[in-house]
mmCIF entry with sequence, helices, sheets and N, C-alpha, C, O atoms, coordinates in Angstrom:
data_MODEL
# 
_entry.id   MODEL 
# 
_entity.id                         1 
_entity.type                       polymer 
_entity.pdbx_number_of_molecules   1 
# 
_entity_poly.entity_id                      1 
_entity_poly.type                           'polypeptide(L)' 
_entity_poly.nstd_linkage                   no 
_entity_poly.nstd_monomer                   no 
_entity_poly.pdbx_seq_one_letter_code       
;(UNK)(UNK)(UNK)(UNK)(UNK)(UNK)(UNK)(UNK)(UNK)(UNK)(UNK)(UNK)(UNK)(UNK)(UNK)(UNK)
(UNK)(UNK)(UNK)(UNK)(UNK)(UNK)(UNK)(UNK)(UNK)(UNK)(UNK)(UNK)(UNK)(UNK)(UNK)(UNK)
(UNK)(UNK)(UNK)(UNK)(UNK)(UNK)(UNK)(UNK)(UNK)(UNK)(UNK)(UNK)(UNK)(UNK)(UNK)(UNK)
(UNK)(UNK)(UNK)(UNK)(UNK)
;
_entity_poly.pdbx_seq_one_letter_code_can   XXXXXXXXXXXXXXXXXXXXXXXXXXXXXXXXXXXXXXXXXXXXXXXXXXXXX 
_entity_poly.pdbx_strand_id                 A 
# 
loop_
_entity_poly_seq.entity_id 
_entity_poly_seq.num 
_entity_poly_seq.mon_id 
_entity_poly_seq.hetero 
1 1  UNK n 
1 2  UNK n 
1 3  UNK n 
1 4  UNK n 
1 5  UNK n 
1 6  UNK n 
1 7  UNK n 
1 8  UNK n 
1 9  UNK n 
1 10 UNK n 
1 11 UNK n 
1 12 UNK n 
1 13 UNK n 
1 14 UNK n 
1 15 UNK n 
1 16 UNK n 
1 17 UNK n 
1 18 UNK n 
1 19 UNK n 
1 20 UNK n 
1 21 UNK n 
1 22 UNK n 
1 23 UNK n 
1 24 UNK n 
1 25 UNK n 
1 26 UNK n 
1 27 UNK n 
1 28 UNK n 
1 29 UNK n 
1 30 UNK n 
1 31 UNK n 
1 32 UNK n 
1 33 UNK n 
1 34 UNK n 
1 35 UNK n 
1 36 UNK n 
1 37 UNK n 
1 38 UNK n 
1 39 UNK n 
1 40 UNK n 
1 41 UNK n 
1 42 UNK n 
1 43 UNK n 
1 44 UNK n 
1 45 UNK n 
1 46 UNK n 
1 47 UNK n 
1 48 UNK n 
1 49 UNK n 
1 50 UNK n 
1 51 UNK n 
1 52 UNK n 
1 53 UNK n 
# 
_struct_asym.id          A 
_struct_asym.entity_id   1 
# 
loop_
_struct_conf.conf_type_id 
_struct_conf.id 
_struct_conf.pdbx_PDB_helix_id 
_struct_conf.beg_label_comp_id 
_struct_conf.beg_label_asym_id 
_struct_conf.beg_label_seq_id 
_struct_conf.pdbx_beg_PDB_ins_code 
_struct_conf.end_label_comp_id 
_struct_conf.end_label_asym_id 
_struct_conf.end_label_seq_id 
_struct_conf.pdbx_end_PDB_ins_code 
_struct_conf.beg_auth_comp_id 
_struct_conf.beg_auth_asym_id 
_struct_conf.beg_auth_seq_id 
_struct_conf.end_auth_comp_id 
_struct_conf.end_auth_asym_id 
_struct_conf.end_auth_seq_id 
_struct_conf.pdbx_PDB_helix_class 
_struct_conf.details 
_struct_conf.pdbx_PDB_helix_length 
HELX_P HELX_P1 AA1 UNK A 2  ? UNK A 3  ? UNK A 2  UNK A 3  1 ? 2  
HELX_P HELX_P2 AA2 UNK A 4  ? UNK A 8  ? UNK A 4  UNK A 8  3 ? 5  
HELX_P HELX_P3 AA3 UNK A 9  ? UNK A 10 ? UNK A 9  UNK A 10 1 ? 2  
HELX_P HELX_P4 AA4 UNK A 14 ? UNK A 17 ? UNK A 14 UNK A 17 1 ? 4  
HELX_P HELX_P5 AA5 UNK A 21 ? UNK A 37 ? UNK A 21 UNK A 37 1 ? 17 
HELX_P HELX_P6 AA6 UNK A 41 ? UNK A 50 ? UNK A 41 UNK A 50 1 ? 10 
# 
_struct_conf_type.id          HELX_P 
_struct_conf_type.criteria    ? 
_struct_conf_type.reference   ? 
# 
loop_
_atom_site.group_PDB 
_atom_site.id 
_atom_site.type_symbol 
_atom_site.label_atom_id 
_atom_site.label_alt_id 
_atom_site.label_comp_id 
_atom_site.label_asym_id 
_atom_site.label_entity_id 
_atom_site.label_seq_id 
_atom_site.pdbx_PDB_ins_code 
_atom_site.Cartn_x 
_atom_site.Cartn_y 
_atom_site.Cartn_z 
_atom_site.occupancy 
_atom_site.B_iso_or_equiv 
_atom_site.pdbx_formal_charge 
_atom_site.auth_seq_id 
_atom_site.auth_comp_id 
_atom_site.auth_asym_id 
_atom_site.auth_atom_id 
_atom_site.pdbx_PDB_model_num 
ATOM 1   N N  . UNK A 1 1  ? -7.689  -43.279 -23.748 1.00 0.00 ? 1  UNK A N  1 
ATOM 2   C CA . UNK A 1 1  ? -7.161  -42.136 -24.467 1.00 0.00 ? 1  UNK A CA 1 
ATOM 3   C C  . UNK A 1 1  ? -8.263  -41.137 -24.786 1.00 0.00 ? 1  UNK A C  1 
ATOM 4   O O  . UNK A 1 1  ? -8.086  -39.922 -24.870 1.00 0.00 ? 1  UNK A O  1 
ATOM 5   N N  . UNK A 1 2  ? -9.222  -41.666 -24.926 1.00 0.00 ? 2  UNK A N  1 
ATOM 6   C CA . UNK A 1 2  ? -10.694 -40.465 -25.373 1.00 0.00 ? 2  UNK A CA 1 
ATOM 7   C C  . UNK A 1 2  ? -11.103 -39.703 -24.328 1.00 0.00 ? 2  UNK A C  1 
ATOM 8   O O  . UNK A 1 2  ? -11.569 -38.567 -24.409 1.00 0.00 ? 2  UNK A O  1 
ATOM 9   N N  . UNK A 1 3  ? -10.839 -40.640 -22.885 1.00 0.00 ? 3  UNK A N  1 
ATOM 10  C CA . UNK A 1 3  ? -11.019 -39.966 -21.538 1.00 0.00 ? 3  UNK A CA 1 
ATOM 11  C C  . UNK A 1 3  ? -10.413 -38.271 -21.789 1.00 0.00 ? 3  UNK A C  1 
ATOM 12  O O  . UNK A 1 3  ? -10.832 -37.117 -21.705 1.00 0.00 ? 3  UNK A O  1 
ATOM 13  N N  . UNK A 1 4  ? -9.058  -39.078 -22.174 1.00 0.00 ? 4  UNK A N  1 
ATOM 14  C CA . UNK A 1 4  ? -8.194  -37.592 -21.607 1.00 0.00 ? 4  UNK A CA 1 
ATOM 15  C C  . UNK A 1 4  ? -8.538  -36.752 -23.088 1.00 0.00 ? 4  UNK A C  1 
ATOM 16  O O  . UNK A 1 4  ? -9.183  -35.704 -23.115 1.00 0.00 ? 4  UNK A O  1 
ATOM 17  N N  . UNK A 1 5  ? -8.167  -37.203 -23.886 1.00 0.00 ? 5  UNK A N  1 
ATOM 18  C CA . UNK A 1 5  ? -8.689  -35.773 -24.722 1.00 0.00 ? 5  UNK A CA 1 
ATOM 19  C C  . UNK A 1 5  ? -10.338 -35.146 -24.601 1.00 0.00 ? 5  UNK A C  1 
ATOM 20  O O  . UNK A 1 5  ? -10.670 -34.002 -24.909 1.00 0.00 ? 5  UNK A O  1 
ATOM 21  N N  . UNK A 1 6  ? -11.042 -35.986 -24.188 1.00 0.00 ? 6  UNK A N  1 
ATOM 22  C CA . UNK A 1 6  ? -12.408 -35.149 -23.305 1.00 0.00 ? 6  UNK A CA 1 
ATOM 23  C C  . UNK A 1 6  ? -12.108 -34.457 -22.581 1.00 0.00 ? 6  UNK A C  1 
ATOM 24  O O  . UNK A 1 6  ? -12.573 -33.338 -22.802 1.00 0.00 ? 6  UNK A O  1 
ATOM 25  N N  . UNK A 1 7  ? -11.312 -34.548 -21.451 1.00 0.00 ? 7  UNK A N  1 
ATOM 26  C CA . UNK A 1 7  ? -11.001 -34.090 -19.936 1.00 0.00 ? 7  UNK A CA 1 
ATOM 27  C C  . UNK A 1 7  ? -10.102 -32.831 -20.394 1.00 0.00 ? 7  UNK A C  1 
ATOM 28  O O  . UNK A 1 7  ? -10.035 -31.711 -19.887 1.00 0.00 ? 7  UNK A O  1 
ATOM 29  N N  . UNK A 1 8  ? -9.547  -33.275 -21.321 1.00 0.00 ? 8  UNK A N  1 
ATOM 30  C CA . UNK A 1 8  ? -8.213  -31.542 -21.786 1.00 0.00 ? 8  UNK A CA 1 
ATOM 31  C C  . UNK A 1 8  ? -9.599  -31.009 -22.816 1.00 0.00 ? 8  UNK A C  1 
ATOM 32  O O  . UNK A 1 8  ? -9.868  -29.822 -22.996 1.00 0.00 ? 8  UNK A O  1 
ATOM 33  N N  . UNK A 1 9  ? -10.107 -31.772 -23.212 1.00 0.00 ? 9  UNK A N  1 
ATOM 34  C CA . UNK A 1 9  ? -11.066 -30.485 -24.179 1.00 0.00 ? 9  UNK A CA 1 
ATOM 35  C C  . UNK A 1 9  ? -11.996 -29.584 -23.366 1.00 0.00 ? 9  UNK A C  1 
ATOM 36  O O  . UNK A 1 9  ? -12.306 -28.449 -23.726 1.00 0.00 ? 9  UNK A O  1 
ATOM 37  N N  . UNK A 1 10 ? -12.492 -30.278 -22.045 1.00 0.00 ? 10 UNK A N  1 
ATOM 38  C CA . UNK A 1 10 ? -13.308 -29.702 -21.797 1.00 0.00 ? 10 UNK A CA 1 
ATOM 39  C C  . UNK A 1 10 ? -12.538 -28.482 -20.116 1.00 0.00 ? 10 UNK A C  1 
ATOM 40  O O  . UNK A 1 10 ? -13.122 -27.704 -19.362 1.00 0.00 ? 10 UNK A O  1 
ATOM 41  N N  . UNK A 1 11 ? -11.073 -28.919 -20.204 1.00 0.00 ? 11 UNK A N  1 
ATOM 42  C CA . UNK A 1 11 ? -10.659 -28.249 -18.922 1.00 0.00 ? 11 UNK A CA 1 
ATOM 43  C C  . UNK A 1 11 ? -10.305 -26.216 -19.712 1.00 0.00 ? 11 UNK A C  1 
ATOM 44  O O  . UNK A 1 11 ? -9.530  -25.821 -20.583 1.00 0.00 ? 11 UNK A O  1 
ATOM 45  N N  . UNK A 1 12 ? -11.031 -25.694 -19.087 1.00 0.00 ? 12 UNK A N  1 
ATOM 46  C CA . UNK A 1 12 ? -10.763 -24.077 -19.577 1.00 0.00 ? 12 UNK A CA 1 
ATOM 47  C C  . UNK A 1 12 ? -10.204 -23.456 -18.300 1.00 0.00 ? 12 UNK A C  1 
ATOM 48  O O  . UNK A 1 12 ? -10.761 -22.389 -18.044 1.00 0.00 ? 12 UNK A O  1 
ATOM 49  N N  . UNK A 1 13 ? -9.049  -23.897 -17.229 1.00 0.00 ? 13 UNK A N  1 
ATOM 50  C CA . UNK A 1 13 ? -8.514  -22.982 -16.441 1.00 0.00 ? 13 UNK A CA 1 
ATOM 51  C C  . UNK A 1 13 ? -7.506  -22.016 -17.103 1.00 0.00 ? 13 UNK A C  1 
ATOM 52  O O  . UNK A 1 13 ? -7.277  -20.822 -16.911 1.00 0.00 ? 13 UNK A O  1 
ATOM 53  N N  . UNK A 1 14 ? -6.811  -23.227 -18.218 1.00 0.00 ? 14 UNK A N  1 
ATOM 54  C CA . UNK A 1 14 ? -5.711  -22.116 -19.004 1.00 0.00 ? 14 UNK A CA 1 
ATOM 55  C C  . UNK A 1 14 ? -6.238  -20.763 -19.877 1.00 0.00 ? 14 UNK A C  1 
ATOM 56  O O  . UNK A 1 14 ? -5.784  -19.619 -19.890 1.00 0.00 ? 14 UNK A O  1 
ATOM 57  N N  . UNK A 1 15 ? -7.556  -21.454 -20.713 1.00 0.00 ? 15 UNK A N  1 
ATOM 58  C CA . UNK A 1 15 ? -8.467  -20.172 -21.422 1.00 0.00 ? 15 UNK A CA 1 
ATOM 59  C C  . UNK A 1 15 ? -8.858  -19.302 -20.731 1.00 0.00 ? 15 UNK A C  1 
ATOM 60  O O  . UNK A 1 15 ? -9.279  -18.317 -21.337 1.00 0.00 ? 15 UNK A O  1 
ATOM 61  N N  . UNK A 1 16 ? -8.908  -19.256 -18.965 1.00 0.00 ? 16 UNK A N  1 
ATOM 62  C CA . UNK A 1 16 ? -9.434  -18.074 -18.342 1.00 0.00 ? 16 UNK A CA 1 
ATOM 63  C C  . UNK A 1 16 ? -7.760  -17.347 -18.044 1.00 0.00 ? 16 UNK A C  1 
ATOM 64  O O  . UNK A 1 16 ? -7.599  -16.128 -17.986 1.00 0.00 ? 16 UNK A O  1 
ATOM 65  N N  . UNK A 1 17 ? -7.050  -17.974 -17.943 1.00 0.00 ? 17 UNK A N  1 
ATOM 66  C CA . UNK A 1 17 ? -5.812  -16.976 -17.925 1.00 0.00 ? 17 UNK A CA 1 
ATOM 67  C C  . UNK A 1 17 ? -5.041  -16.370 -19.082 1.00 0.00 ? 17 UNK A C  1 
ATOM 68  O O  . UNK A 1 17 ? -4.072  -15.626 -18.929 1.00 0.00 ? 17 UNK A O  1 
ATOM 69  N N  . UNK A 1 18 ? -5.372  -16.618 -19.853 1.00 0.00 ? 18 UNK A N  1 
ATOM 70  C CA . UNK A 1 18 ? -5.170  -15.923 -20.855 1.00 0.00 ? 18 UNK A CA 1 
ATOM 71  C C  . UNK A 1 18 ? -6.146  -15.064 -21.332 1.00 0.00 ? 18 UNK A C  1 
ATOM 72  O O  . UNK A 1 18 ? -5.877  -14.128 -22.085 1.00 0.00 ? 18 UNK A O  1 
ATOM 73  N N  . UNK A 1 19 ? -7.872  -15.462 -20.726 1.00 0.00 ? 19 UNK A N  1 
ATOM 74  C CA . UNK A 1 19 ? -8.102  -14.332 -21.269 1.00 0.00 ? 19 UNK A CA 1 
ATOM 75  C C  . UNK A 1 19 ? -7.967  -13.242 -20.575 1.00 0.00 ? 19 UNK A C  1 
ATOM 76  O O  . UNK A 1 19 ? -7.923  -12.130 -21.101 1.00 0.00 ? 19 UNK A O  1 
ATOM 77  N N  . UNK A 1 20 ? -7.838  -13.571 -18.565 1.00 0.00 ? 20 UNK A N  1 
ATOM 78  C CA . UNK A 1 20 ? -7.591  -12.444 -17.897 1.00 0.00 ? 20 UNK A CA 1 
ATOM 79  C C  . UNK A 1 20 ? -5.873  -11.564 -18.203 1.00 0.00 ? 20 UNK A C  1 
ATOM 80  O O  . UNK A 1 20 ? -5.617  -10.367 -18.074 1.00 0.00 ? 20 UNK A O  1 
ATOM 81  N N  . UNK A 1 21 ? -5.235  -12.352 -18.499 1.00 0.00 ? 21 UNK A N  1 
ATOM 82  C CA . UNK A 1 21 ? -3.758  -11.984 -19.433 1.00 0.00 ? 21 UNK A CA 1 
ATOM 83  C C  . UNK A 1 21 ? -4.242  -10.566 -20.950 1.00 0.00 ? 21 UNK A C  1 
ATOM 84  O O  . UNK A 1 21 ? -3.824  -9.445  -21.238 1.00 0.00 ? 21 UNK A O  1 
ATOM 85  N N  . UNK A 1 22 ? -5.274  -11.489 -21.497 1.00 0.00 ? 22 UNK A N  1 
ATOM 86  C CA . UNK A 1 22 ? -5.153  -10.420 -22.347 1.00 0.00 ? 22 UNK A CA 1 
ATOM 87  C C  . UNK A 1 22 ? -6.173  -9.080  -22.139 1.00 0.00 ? 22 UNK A C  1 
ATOM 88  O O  . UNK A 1 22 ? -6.259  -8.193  -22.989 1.00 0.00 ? 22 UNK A O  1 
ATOM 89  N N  . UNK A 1 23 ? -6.964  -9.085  -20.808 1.00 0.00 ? 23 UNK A N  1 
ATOM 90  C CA . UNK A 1 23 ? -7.854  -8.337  -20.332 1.00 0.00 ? 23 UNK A CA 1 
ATOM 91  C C  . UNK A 1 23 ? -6.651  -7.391  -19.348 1.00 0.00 ? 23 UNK A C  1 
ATOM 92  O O  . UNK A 1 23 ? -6.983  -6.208  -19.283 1.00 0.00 ? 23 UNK A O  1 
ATOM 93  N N  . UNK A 1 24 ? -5.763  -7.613  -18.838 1.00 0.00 ? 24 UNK A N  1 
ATOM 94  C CA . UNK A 1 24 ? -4.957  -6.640  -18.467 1.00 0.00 ? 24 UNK A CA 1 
ATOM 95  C C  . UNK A 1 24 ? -4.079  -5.960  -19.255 1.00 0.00 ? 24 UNK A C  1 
ATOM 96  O O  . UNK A 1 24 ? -3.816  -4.781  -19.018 1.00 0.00 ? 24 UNK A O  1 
ATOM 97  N N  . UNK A 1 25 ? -3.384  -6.813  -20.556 1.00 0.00 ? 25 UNK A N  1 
ATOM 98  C CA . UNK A 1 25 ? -2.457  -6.186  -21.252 1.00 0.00 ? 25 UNK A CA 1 
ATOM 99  C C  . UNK A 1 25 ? -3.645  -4.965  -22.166 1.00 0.00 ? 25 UNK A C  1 
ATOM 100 O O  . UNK A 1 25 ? -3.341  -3.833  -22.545 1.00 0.00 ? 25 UNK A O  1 
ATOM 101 N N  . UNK A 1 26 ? -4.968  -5.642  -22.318 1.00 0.00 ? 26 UNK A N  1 
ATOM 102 C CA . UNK A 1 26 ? -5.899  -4.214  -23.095 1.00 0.00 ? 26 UNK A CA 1 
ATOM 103 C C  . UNK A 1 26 ? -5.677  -2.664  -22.197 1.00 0.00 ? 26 UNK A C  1 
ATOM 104 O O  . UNK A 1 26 ? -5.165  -1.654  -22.682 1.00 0.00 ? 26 UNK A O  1 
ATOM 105 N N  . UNK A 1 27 ? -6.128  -2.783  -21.005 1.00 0.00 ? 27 UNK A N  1 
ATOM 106 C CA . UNK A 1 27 ? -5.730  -2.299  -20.432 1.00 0.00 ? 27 UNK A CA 1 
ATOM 107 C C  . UNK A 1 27 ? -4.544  -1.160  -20.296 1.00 0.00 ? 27 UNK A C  1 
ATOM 108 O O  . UNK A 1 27 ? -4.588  0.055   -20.492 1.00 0.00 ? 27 UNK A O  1 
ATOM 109 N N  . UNK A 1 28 ? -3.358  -2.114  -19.842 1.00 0.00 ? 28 UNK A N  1 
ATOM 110 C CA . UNK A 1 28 ? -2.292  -1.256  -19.508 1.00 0.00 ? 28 UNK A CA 1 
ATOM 111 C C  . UNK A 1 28 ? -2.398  -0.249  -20.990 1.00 0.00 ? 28 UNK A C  1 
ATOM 112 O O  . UNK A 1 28 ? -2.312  0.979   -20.967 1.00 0.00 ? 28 UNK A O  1 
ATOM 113 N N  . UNK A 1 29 ? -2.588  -1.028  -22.165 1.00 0.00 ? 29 UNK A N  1 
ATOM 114 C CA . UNK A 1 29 ? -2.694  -0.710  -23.284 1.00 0.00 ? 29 UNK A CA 1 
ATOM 115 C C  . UNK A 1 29 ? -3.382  1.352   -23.629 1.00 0.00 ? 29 UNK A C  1 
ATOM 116 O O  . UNK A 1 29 ? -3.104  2.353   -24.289 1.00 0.00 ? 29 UNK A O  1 
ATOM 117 N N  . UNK A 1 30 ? -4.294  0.876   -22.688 1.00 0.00 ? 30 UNK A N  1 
ATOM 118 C CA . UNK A 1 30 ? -5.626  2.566   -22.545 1.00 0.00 ? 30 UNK A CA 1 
ATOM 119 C C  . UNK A 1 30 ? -4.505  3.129   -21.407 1.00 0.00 ? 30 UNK A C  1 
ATOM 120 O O  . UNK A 1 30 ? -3.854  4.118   -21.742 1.00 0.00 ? 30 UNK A O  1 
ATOM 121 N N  . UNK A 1 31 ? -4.295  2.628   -20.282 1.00 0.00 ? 31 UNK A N  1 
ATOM 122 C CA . UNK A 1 31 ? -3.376  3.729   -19.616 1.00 0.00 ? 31 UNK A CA 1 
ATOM 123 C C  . UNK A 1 31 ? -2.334  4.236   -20.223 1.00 0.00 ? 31 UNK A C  1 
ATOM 124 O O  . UNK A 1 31 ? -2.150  5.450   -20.135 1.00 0.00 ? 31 UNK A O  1 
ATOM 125 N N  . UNK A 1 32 ? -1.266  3.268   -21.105 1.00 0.00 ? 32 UNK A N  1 
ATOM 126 C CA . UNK A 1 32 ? 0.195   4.196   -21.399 1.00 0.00 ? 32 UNK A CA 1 
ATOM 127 C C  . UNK A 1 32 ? -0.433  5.082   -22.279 1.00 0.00 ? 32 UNK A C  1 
ATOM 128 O O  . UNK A 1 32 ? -0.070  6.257   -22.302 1.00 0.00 ? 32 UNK A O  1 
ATOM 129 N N  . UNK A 1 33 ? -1.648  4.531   -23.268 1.00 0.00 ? 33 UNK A N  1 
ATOM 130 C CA . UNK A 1 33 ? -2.200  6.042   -24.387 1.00 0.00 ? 33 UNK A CA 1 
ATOM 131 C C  . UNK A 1 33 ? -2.826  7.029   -23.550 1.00 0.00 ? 33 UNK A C  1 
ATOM 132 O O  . UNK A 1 33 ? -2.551  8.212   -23.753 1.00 0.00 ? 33 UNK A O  1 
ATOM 133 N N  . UNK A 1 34 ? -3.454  6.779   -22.835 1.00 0.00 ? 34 UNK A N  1 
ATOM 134 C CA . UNK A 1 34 ? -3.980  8.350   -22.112 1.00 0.00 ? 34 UNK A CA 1 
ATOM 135 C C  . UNK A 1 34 ? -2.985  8.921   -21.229 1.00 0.00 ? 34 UNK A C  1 
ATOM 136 O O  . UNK A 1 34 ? -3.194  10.117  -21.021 1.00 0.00 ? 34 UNK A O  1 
ATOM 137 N N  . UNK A 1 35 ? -1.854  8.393   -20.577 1.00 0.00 ? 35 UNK A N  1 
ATOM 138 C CA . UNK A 1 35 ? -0.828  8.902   -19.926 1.00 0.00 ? 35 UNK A CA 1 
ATOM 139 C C  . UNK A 1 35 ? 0.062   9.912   -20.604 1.00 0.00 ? 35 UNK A C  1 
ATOM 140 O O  . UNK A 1 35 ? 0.430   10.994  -20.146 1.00 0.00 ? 35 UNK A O  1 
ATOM 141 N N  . UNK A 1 36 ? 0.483   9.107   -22.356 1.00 0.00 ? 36 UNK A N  1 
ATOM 142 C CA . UNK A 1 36 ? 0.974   9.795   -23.465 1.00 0.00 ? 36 UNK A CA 1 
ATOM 143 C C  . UNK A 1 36 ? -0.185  11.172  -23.736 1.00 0.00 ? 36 UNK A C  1 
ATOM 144 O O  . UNK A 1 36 ? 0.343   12.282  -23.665 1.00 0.00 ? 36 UNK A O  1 
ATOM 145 N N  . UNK A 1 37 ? -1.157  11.154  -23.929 1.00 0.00 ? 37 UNK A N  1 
ATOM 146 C CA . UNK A 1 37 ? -1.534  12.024  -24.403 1.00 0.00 ? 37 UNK A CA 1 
ATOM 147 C C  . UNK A 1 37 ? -1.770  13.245  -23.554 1.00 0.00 ? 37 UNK A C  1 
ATOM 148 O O  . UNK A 1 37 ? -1.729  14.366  -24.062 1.00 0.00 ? 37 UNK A O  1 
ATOM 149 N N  . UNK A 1 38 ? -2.024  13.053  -22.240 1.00 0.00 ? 38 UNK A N  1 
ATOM 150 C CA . UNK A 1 38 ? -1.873  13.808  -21.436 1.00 0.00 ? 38 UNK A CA 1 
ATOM 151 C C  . UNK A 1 38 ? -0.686  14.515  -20.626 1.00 0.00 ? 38 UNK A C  1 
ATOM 152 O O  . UNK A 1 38 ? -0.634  15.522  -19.920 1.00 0.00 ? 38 UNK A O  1 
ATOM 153 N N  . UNK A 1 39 ? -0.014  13.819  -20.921 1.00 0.00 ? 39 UNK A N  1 
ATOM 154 C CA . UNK A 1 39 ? 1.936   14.466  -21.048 1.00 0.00 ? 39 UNK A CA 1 
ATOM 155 C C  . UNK A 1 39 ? 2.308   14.806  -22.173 1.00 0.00 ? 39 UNK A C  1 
ATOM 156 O O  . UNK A 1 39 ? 3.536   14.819  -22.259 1.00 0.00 ? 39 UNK A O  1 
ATOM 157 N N  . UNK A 1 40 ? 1.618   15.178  -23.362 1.00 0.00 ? 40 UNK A N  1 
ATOM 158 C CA . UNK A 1 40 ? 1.988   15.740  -24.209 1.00 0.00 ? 40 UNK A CA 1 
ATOM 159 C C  . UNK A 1 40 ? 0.612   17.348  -24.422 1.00 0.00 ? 40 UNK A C  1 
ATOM 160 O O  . UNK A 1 40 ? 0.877   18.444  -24.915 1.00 0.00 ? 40 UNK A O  1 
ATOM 161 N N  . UNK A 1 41 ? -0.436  16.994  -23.984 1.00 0.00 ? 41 UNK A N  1 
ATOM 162 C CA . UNK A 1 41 ? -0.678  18.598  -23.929 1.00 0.00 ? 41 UNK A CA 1 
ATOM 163 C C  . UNK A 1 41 ? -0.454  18.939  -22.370 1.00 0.00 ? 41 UNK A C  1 
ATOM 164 O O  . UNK A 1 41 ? -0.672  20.066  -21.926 1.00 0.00 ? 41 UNK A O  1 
ATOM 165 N N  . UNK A 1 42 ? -0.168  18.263  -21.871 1.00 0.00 ? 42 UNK A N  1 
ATOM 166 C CA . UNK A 1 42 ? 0.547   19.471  -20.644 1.00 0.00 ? 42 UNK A CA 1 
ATOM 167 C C  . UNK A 1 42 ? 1.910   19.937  -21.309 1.00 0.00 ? 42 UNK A C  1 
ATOM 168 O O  . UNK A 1 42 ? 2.293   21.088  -21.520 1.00 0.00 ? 42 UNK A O  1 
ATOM 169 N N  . UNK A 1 43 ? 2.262   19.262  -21.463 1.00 0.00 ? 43 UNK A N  1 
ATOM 170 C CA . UNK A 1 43 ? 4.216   19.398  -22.149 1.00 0.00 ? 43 UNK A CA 1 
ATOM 171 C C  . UNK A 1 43 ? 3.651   20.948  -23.096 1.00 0.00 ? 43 UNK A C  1 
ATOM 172 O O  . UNK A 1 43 ? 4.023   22.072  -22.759 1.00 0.00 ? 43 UNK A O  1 
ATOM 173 N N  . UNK A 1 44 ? 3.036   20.776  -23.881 1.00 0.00 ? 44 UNK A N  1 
ATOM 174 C CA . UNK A 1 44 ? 2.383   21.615  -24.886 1.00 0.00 ? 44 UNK A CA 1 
ATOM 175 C C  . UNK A 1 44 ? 1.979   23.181  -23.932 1.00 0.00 ? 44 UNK A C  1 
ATOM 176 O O  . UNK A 1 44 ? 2.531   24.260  -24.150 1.00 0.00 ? 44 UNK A O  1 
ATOM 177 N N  . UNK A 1 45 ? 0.868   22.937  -22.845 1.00 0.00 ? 45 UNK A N  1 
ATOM 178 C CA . UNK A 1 45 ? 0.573   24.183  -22.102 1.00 0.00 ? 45 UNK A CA 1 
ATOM 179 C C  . UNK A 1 45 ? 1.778   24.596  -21.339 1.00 0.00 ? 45 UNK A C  1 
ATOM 180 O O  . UNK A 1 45 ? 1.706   25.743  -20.897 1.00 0.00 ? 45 UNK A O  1 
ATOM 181 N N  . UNK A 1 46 ? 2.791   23.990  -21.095 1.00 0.00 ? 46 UNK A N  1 
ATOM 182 C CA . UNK A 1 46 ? 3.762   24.363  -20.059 1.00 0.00 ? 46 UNK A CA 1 
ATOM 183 C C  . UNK A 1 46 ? 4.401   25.391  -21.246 1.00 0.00 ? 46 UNK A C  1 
ATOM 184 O O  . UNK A 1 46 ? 4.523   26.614  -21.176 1.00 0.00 ? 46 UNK A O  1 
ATOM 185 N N  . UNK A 1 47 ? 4.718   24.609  -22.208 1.00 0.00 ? 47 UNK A N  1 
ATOM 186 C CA . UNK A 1 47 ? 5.482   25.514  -23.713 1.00 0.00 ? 47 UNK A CA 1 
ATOM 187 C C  . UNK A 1 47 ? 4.856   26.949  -23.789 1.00 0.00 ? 47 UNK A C  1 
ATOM 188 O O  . UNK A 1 47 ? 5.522   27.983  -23.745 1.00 0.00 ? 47 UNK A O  1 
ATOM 189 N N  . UNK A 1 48 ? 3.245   26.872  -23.930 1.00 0.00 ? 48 UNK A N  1 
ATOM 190 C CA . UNK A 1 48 ? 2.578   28.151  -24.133 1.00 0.00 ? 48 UNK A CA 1 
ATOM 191 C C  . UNK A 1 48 ? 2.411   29.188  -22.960 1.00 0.00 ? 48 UNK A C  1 
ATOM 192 O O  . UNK A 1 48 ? 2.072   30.355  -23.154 1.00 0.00 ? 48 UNK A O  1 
ATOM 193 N N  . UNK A 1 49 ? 2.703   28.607  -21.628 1.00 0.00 ? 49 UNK A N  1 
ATOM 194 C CA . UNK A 1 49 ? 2.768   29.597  -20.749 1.00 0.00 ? 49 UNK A CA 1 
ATOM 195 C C  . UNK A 1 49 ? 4.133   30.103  -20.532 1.00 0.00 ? 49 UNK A C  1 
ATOM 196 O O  . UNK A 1 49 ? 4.248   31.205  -19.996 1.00 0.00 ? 49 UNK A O  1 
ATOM 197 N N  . UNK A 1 50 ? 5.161   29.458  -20.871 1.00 0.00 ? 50 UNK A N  1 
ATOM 198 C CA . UNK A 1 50 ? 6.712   30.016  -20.938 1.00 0.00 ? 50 UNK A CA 1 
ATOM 199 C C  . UNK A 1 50 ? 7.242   30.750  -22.047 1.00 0.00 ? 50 UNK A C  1 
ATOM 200 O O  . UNK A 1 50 ? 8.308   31.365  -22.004 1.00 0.00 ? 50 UNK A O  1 
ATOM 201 N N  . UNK A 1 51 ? 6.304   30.659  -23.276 1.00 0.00 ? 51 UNK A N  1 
ATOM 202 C CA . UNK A 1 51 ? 6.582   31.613  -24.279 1.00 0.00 ? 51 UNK A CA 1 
ATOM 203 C C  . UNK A 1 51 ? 5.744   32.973  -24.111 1.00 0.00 ? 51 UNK A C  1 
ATOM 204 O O  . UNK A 1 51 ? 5.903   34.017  -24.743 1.00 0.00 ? 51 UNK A O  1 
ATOM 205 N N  . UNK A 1 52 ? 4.679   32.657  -22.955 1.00 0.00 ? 52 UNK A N  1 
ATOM 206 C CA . UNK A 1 52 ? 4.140   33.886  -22.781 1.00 0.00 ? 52 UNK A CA 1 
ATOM 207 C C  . UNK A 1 52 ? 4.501   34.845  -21.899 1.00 0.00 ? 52 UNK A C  1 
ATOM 208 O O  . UNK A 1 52 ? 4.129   36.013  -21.785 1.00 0.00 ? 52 UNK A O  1 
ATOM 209 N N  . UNK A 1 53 ? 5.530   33.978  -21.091 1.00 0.00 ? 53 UNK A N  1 
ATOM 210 C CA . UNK A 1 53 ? 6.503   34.970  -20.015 1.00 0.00 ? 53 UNK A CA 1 
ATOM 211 C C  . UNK A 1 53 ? 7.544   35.345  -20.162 1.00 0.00 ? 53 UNK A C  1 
ATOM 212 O O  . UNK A 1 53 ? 8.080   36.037  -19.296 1.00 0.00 ? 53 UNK A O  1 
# 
């Protein structure tokens, strides 16, 4: 029994997928905010060039 709780303490394949799991969700995380923010001052310049025409 000490075998295996050595052998699961020391196995980290699951800790690398989760941390590559939470290294993509950071991620997507920076794209949808810079996607948002950049569709909102274009949205914004499109406004200011149609109120100027």
């Amino acid at each position: 029994m000490s075998k295996f709780v050595t052998r699961f303490m020391k196995d980290e394949s699951g800790a690398t997928a989760i941390e590559y799991g939470l290294i993509v969700a950071l991620i997507a995380v920076v794209i949808i905010t810079a996607v948002t923010t950049v569709g909102t001052n274009l949205s914004a310049k499109f406004n200011t060039i149609n109120s100027n025409i």
